[in-house]
C-alpha positions as CSV (number, residue, x, y, z in Angstrom):
1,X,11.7,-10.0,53.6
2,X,9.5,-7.3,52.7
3,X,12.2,-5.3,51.3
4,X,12.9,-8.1,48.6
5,X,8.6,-8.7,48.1
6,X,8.6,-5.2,47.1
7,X,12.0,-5.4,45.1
8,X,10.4,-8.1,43.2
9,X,7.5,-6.5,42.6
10,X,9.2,-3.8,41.2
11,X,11.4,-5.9,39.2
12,X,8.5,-8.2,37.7
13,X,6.7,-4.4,36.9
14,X,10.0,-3.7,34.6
15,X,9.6,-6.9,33.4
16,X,6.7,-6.8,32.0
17,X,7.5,-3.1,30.8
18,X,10.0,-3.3,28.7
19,X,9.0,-7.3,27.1
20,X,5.2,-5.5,26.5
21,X,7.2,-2.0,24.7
22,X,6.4,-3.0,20.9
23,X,2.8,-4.5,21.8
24,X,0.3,-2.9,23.7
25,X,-2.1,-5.9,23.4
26,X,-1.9,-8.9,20.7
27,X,-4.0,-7.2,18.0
28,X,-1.9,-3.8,17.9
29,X,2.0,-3.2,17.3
30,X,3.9,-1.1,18.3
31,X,7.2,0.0,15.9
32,X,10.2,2.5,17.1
33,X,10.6,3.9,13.9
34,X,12.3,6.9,15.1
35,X,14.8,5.0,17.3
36,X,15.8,3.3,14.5
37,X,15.9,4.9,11.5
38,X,19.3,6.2,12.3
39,X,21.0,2.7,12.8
40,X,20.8,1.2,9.4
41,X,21.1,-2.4,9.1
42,X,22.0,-4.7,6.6
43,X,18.9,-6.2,4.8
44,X,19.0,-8.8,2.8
45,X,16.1,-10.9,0.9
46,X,17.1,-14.2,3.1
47,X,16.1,-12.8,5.8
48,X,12.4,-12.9,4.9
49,X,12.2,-14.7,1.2
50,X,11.9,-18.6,1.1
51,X,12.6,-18.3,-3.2
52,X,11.8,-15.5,-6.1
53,X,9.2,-16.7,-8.7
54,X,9.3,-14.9,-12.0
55,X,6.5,-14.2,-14.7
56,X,7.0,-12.2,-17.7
57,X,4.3,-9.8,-18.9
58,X,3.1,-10.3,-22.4
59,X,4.1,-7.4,-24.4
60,X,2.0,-5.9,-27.4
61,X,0.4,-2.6,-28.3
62,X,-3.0,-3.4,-26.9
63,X,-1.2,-3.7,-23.3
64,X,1.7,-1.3,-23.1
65,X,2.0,-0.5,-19.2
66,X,3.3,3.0,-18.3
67,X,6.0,3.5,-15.7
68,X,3.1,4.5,-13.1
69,X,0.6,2.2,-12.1
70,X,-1.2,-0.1,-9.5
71,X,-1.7,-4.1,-9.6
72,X,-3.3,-6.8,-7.9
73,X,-2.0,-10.2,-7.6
74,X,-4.3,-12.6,-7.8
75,X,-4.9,-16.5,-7.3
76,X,-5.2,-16.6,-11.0
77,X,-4.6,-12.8,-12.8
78,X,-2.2,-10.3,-12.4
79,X,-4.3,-7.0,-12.9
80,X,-2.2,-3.8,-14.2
81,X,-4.1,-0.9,-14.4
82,X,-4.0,3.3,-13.9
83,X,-6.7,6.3,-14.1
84,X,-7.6,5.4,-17.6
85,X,-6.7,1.4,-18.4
86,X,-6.8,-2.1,-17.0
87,X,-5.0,-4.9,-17.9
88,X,-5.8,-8.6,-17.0
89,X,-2.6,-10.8,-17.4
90,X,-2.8,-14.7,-16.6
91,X,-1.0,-15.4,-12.8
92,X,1.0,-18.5,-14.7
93,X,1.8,-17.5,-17.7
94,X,2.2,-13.9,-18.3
95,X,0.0,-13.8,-21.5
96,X,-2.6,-10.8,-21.6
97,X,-6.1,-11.7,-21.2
98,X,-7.7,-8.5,-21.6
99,X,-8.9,-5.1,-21.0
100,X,-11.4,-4.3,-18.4
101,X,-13.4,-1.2,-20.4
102,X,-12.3,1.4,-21.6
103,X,-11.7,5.0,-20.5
104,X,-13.2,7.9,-21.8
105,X,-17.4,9.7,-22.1
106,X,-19.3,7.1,-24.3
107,X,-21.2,4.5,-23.0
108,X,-20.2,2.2,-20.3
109,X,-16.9,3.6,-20.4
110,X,-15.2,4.9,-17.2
111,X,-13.8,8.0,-15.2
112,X,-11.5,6.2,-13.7
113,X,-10.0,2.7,-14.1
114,X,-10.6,0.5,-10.9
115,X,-11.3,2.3,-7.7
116,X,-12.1,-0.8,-5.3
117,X,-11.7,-4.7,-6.2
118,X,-14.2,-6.7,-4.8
119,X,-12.3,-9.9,-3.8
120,X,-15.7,-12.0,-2.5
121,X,-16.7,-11.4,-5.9
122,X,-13.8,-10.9,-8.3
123,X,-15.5,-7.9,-9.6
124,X,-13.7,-4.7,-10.4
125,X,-15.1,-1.4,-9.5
126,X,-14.6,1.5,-12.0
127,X,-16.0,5.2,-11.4
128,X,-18.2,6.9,-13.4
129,X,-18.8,10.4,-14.4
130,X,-22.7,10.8,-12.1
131,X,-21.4,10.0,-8.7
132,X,-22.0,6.1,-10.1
133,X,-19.2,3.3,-10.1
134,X,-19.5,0.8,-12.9
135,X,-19.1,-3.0,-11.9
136,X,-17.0,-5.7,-14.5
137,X,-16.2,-8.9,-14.0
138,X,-12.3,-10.4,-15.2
139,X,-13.9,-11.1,-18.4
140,X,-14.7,-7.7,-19.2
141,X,-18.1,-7.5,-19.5
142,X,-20.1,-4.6,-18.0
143,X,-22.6,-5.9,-14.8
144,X,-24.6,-2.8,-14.1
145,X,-23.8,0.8,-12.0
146,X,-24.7,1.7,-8.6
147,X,-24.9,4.7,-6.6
148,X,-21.6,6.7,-4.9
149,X,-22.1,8.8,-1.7
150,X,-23.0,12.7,-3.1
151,X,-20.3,14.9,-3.6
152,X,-20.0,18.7,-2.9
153,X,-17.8,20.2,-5.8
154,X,-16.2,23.5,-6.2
155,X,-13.6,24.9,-4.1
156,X,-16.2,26.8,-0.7
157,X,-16.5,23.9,0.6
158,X,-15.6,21.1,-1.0
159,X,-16.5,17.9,0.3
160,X,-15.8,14.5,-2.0
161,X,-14.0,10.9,-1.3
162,X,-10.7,10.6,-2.7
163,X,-10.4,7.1,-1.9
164,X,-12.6,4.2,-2.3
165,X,-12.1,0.1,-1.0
166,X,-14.3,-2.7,-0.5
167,X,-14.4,-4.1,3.1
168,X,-16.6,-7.1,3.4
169,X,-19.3,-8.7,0.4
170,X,-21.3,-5.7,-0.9
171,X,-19.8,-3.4,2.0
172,X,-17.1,0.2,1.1
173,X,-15.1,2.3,2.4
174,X,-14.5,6.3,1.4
175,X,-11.9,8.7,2.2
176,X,-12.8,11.9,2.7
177,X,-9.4,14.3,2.2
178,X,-9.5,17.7,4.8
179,X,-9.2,19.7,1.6
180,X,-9.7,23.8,3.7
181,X,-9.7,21.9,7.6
182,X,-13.0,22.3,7.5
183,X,-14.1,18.7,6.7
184,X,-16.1,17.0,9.2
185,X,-16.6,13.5,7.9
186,X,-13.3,10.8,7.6
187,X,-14.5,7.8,6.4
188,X,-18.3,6.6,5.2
189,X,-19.2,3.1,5.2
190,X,-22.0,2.4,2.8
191,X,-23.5,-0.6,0.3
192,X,-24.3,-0.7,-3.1
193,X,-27.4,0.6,-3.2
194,X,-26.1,4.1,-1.9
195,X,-27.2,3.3,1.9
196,X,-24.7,5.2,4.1
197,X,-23.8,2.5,7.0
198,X,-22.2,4.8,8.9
199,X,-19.7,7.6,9.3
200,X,-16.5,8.5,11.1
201,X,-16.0,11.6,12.0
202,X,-12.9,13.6,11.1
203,X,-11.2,14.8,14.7
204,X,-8.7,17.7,12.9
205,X,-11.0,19.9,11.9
206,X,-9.3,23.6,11.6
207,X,-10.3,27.6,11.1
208,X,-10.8,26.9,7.3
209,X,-7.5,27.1,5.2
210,X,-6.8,28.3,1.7
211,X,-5.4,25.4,-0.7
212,X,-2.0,25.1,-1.5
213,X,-2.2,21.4,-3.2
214,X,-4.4,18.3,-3.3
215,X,-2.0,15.3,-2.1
216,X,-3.2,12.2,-3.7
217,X,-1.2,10.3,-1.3
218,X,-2.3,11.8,1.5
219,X,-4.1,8.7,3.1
220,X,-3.9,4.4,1.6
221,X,-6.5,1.3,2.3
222,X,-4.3,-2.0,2.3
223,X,-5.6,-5.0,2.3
224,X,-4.6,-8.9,4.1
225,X,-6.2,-11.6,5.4
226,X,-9.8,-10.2,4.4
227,X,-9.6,-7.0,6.2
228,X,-9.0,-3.7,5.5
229,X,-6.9,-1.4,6.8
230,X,-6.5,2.3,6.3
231,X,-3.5,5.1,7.0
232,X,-3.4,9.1,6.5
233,X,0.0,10.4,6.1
234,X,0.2,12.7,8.9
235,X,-1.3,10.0,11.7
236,X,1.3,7.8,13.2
237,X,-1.4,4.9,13.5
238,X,-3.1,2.1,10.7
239,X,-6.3,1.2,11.9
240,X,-8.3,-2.2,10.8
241,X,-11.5,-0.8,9.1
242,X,-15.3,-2.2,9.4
243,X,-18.3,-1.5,8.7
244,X,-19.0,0.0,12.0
245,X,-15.5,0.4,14.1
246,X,-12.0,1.5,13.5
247,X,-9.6,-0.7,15.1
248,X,-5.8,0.2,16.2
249,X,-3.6,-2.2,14.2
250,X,-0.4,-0.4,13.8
251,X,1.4,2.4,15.9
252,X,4.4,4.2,14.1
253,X,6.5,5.8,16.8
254,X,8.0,8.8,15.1
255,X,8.8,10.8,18.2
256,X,10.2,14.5,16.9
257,X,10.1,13.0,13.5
258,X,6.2,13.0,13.6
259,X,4.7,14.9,10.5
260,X,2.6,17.5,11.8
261,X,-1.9,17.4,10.5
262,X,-1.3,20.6,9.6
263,X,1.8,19.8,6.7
264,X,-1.0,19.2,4.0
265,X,-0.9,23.1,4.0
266,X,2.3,23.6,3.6
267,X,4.1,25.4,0.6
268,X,6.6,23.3,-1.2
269,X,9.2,25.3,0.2
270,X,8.8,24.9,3.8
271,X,8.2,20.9,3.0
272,X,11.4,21.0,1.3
273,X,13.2,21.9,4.6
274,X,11.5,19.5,7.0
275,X,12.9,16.3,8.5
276,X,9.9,14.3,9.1
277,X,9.4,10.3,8.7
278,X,7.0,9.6,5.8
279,X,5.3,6.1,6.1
280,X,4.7,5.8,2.2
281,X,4.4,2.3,2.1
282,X,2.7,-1.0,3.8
283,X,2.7,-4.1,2.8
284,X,1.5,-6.9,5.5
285,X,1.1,-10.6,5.8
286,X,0.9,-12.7,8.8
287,X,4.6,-12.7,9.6
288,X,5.9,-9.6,8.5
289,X,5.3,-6.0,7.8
290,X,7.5,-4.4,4.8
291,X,7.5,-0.3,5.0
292,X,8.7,2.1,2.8
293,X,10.2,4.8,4.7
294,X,11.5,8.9,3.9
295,X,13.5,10.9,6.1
296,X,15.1,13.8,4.5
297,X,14.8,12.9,1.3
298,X,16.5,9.8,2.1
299,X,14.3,6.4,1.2
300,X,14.8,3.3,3.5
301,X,13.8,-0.3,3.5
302,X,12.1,-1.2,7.2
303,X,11.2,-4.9,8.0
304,X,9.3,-5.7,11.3
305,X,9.2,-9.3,12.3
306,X,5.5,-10.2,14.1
307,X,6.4,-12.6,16.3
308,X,9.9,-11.3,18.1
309,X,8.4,-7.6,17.1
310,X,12.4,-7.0,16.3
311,X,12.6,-3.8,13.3
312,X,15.5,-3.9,11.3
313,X,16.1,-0.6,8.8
314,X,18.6,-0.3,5.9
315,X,19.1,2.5,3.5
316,X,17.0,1.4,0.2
317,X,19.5,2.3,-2.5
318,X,18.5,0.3,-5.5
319,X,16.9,-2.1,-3.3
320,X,17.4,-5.4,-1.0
321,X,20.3,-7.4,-1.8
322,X,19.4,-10.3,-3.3
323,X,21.9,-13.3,-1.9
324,X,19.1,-15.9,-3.1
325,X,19.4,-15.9,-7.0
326,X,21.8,-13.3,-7.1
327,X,19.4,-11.8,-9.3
328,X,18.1,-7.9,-9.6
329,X,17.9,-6.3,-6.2
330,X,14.6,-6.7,-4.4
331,X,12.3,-3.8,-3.9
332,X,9.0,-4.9,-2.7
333,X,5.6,-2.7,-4.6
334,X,2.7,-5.2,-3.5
335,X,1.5,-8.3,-1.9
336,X,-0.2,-11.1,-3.6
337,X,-3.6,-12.9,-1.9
338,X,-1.4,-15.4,-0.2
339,X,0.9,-12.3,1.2
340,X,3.9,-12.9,-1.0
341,X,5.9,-9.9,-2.0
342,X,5.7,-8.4,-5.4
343,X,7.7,-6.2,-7.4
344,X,7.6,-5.2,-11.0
345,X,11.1,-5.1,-12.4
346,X,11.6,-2.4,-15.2
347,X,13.1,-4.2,-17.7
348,X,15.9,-1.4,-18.0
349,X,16.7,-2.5,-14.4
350,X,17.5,-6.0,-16.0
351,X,19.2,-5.2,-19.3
352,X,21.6,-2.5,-16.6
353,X,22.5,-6.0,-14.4
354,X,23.0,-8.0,-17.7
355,X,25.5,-4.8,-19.0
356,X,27.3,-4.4,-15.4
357,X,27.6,-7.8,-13.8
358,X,27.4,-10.5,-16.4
359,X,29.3,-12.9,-13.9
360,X,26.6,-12.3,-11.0
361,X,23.8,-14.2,-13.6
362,X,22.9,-17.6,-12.6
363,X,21.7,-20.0,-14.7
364,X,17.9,-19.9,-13.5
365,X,18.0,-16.3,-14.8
366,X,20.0,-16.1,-18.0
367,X,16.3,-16.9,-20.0
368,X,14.7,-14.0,-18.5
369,X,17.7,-11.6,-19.0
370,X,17.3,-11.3,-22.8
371,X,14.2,-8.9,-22.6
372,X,14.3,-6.3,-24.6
373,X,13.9,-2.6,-22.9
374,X,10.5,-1.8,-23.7
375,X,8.6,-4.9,-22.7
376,X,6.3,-4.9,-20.0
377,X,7.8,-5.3,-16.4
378,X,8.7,-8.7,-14.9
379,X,6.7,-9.6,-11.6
380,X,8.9,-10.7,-9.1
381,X,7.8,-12.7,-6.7
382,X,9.2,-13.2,-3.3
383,X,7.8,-16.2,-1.4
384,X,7.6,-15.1,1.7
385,X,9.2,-16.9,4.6
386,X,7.0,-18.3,7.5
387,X,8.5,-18.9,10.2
């Protein structure tokens, strides 16, 4: 009798063990990235997309988009923008609305298009050239400046934030990159009036280093469900920003594959030659997390269901398979406010389907196939399944 007590006991232990393995609690997951990379699945858009929803950019010369830039997908707009424009289309139609400033020295005009969106407000967030950021509203029209954290320029010890978001009302976040290992400080939380909240110390400080390159990837905010939450490249974990705490909310289990803190250093040879997973992408809503994934040079599609916490990987090729529409293969860029996937299809990528698999063309897409090549991407919209 006692034998078989402690046999169950055992046995409920394991139990518990392996069912717990991809959670450690109910706010943090846990994803075997490593274990599966190698056993590629095949992903398709069913598997997560209720129906596509399609909206055609306006195209004219006051609103040409270049192949690389950021959006935000709104309730309403669709904002385009990169480091010197910012385009406001409406949500509905497509039609441009307008730009948000304009880039360049003279007055009110910007460093920088849209560093942080306030979505309390709706109020976009440029920088400035004085340590300012300038505040506009979707119309356009120019609010006011306020003050940006101080910066420490040249290259002895340079000390500056790379990346900027908005957390809560009047409330941001900076990144501070480990340009020479010598940089103390990870994050600042501060308001608009300048007024540092609080800061979070940088745990990977290093004998200083000499600077091989700047990556401007090197760490992302992302943003769902009113929080924020923030990832460095070479830290296996996404943590759930506030103005006071960071929170684990993601743990990337990379094993080997784990890119070491100190790869920011290295020459573009050595990276050439190592066989670390890359985490360059996150998009999250309350079901499912989408990640774009590297290995070797070799880009991969992972999707990781919340509530059975099962991760399926395929290779990414040109992109999911879309067996809804059989439209244009599905390669997911952004999420919308409601968590929806987004991408923005080149319109190359269309007129290529239209030239190579005429038959494939349903009748729900034949209007949108007669773009011509050098309009403005289509925003596809993948309506996320939920449950």
């Amino acid at each position: 009798m006692k034998k078989y007590l402690i046999w169950s006991l055992l046995s409920f232990c394991l139990f518990i063990s392996c069912t717990s393995q991809h959670r450690i609690n109910d706010d943090i997951f846990i994803i075997p990235i490593a274990d599966n990379i190698s056993m590629s699945a095949d992903l398709k858009c069913s598997h997560f997309i209720e129906h596509f929803e399609y909206i055609q950019l306006e195209t004219n010369e006051n609103c040409l988009i270049l192949d690389v830039f950021k959006a935000l997908i709104l309730k309403n707009h669709i904002l385009v923008y990169s480091v010197n424009f910012c385009y406001v289309f409406d949500r509905k139609t497509g039609k441009f609305l307008q730009e948000i400033g304009k880039y360049g020295r003279g007055p009110n005009e910007y460093q920088s298009a849209l560093i942080a969106f306030n979505h309390s407000d709706s109020l976009i967030c440029s920088l400035g050239w004085n340590d300012n950021s300038m505040v506009f509203d979707l119309n356009g029209k120019f609010l006011g400046e306020f003050p940006l954290p101080s910066a420490v320029r040249g290259m002895e010890n340079p000390s500056f934030i790379l990346r900027y978001s908005y957390l809560k009302d009047s409330v941001l976040v900076g990144y501070y990159p480990n340009v020479l290992g010598v940089e103390t400080k990870l994050l600042i939380t501060f308001n608009q009036r300048g007024e540092q909240i609080k800061v979070f110390p940088n745990r990977n400080v290093f004998p200083k280093r000499s600077l091989t390159m700047l990556d401007l990837t090197d760490a992302e905010f992302y943003h769902w469900d009113g929080d924020t939450y923030f990832k460095e490249k070479s830290v296996d974990t996404v943590f759930r920003v506030n103005a006071e705490a960071m929170i684990p909310h993601i743990v990337f289990e990379s094993g080997k594959y784990k890119i070491p803190y100190e790869y920011k250093w290295w020459p573009p040879e050595k990276r050439q030659k190592s066989d670390f997973i890359f985490i360059n992408k996150i998009l999250e809503n309350s079901k499912w997390i989408h990640i774009q994934v590297e290995k070797g040079s070799v880009e991969y599609s992972a999707l990781y269901n919340k509530s059975n916490q099962q991760l399926t990987v395929s290779k990414k090729g040109e992109g999911i398979t879309n067996d809804i529409d059989d439209f244009v293969s599905f390669s997911p860029q952004f999420t919308d406010t409601d968590g929806n996937f987004v991408e923005f299809v080149n319109a190359s990528k269309v007129s290529n389907l239209l030239r190579d698999n005429p038959s494939r063309i349903s009748d729900r897409t034949k209007a949108i196939l007669n773009m011509d090549i050098t309009r403005n991407p289509l925003v596809m919209i993948g309506i996320s399944k939920t449950r």
